[in-house]
N, C-alpha and C positions, 0 to 999 in steps of 0.2 A: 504494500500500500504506500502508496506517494502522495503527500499531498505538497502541492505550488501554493508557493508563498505570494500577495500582491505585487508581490516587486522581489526578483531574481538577479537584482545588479551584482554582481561579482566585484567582491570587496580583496583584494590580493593584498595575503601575508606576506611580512618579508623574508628575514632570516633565521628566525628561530626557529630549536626546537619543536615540535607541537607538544610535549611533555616540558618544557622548559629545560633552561642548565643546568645540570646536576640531578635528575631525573633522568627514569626509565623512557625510550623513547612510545609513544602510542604503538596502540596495534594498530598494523595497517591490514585492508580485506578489497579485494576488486570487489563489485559488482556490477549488476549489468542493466543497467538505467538509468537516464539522466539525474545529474546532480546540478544545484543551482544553493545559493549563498540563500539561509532564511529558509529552507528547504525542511521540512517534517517528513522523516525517512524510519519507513518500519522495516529493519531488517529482513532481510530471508531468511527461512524457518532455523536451515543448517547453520548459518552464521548470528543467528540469535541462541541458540544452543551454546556455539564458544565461547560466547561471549558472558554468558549466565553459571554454565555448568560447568567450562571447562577455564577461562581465564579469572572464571568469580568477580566479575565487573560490578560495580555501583550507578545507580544515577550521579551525574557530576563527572564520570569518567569521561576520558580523550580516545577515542577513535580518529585513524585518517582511514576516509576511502578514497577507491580509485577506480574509476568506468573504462581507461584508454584513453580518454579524452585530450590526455598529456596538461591533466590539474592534479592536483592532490586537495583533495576535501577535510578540511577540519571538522569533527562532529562529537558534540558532547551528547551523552547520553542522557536520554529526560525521565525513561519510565523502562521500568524490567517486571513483567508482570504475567505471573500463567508464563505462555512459553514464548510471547512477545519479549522484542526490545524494539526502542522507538529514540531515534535521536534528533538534535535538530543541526542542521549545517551550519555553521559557525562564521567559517572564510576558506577561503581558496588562495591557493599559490600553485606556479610552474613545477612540475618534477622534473627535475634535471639530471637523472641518473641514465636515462635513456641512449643509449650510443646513436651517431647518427648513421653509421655503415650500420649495413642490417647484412649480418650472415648467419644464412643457414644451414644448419647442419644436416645432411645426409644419410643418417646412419642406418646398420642395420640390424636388427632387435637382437637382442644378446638371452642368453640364460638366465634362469633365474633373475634377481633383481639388479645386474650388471646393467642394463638400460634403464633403470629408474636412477640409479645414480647418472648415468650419461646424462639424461635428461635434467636431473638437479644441480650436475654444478655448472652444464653449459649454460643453464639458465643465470646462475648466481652469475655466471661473468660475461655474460650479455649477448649470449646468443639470439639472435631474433624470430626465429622458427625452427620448427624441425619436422622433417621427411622421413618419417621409418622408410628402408627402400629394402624388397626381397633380393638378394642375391644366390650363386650357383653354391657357394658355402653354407647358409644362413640357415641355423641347426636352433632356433629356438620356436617355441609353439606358438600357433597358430594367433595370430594378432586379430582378434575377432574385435566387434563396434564396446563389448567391457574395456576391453584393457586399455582401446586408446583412450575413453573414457577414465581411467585409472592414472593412464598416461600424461594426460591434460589436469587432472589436478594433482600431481607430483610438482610436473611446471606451475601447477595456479600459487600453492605452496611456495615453492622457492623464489616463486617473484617478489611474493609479499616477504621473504624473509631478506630478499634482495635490495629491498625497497627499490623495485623496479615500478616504473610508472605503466607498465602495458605486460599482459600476461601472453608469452609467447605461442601462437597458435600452434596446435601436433595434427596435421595433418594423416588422413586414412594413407595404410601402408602403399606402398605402388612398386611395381618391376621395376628394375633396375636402369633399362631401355627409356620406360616414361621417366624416370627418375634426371636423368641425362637431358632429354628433351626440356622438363621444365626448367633444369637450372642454369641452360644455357639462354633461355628465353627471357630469364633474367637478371643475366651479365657472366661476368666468367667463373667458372668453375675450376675446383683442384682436387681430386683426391688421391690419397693417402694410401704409398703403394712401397711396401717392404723390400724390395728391390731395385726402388730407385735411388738410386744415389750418386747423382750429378747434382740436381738441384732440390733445395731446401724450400720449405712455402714461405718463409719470410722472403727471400728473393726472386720465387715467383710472382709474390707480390707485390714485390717494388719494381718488378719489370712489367708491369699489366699498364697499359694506357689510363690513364687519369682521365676521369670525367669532369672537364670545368662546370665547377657548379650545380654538379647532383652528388646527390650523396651514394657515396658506393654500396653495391651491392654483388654479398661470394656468393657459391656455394662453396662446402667443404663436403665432402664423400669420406667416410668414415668402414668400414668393412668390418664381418664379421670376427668369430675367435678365430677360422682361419683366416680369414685376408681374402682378396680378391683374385681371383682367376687368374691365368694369361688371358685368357678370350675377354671377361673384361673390362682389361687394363688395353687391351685393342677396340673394342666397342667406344672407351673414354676418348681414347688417342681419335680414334673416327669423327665422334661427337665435339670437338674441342676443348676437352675436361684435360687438365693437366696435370699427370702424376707429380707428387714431392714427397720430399721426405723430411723425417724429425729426428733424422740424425740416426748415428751406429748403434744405438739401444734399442730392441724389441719393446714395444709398450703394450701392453696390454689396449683391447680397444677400447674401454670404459676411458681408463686415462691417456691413449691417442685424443679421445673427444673433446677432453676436456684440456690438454695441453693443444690441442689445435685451435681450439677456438681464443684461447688466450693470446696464441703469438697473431692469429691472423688478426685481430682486435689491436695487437698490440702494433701491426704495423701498419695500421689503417691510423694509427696514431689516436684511438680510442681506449687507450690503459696506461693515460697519462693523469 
């Protein structure tokens, strides 16, 4: 339930805290409906729950939420009642934690909970989406509409713990072949191939042509516990996907993902 205040003017905080200094910082929660300054907001069931059962919150408590919008909402909590909470919006300020390259990871579903981590730390360090892609290796089960489900609030989780301003989409699993198609469709692509060892993906990506004035966008291709094929790492080469490497150490894939998405971040010049 939402109710619109007579007047929605967005009043922007500046630099503080929303817990103040020397205080715990607020909980932060996406959710998925306009927010406006003066705004009377009755949480959603599951996140009235955390907020009552599981963080034992008060009226008078600090909330920040966040839609995408690329704001961060201030919101004191007014009433906790039966299984309702109700807050009202406070103020609004810019989230700045957002990178402006947007890359996405490519990966392919791991065992056990090896891709829930994938998926949690490349979120923590700013991956922008992720592509489960099936490859000729890829020995984990069956990624049916639960698990990406499952998949997408691991990400919704680590954004709020990231205090990321936008919860990274987990797109439905796809072949390998589509997987290629879409990431060249939007811009260049690199994956991650145990054999290569000429070039590194930090200087594959300082040699990729500069876009004046848009904001870059990878992909990165990630592969399963075994790795990717000969066939294809020729399908890539076909496709314009550029094999690199992370150097003479074997990594595991979980931490390939997670150490990939760092350096390419890092030399897009976004983990400064």
């Amino acid at each position: 339930m939402i109710r619109q205040p007579a007047t929605n003017q967005a009043r922007e905080q500046p630099e503080p805290d929303e817990a103040g200094a020397g205080q715990h910082a607020a909980p932060r929660f996406f959710v998925d409906f306009p927010l406006a300054v003066g705004q009377q907001v009755e949480l959603p069931e599951a996140l009235a729950h955390q907020v009552r059962r599981v963080l034992r919150l008060r009226p008078g408590a600090a909330l920040v939420l966040l839609n995408g919008d690329g704001l961060e909402y201030s919101v004191e909590l007014t009433a906790l009642d039966g299984q309702r909470a109700v807050g009202q919006v406070l103020a609004t300020r810019r989230n700045g934690t957002e990178p402006r390259a947007a890359v996405t990871l490519y990966a392919a579903p791991l065992k056990g909970d090896h891709f829930a981590y994938t998926l949690q730390k490349a979120t923590e360090i700013g991956a922008a989406a992720f592509v489960p892609v099936l490859t000729a290796r890829t020995i984990a089960g069956e990624a049916n509409a639960s698990k990406v489900e499952r998949w997408q609030r691991i990400v919704r989780e680590a954004a709020e713990q990231a205090r990321r301003g936008r919860v990274p989409p987990v797109r439905s699993p796809m072949v390998l072949a589509e997987a290629f198609r879409l990431a060249t469709a939007a811009g260049p692509g690199l994956i991650l191939w145990e054999e290569e060892a000429r070039q590194g993906l930090r200087e594959a990506i300082a040699a990729l042509p500069a876009a004046r004035g848009v904001a870059p966008a990878l992909g990165v291709f990630i592969g399963p516990e075994g790795g990717f094929s000969p066939a294809e790492i020729a399908l890539a080469h076909e496709a314009g996907i550029i094999p690199v490497t992370l150097g003479a150490r074997i990594l595991r894939a979980e931490t390939a993902a997670a150490v990939a998405t760092a350096l390419a971040l890092a030399a897009l010049g976004e983990m400064d």
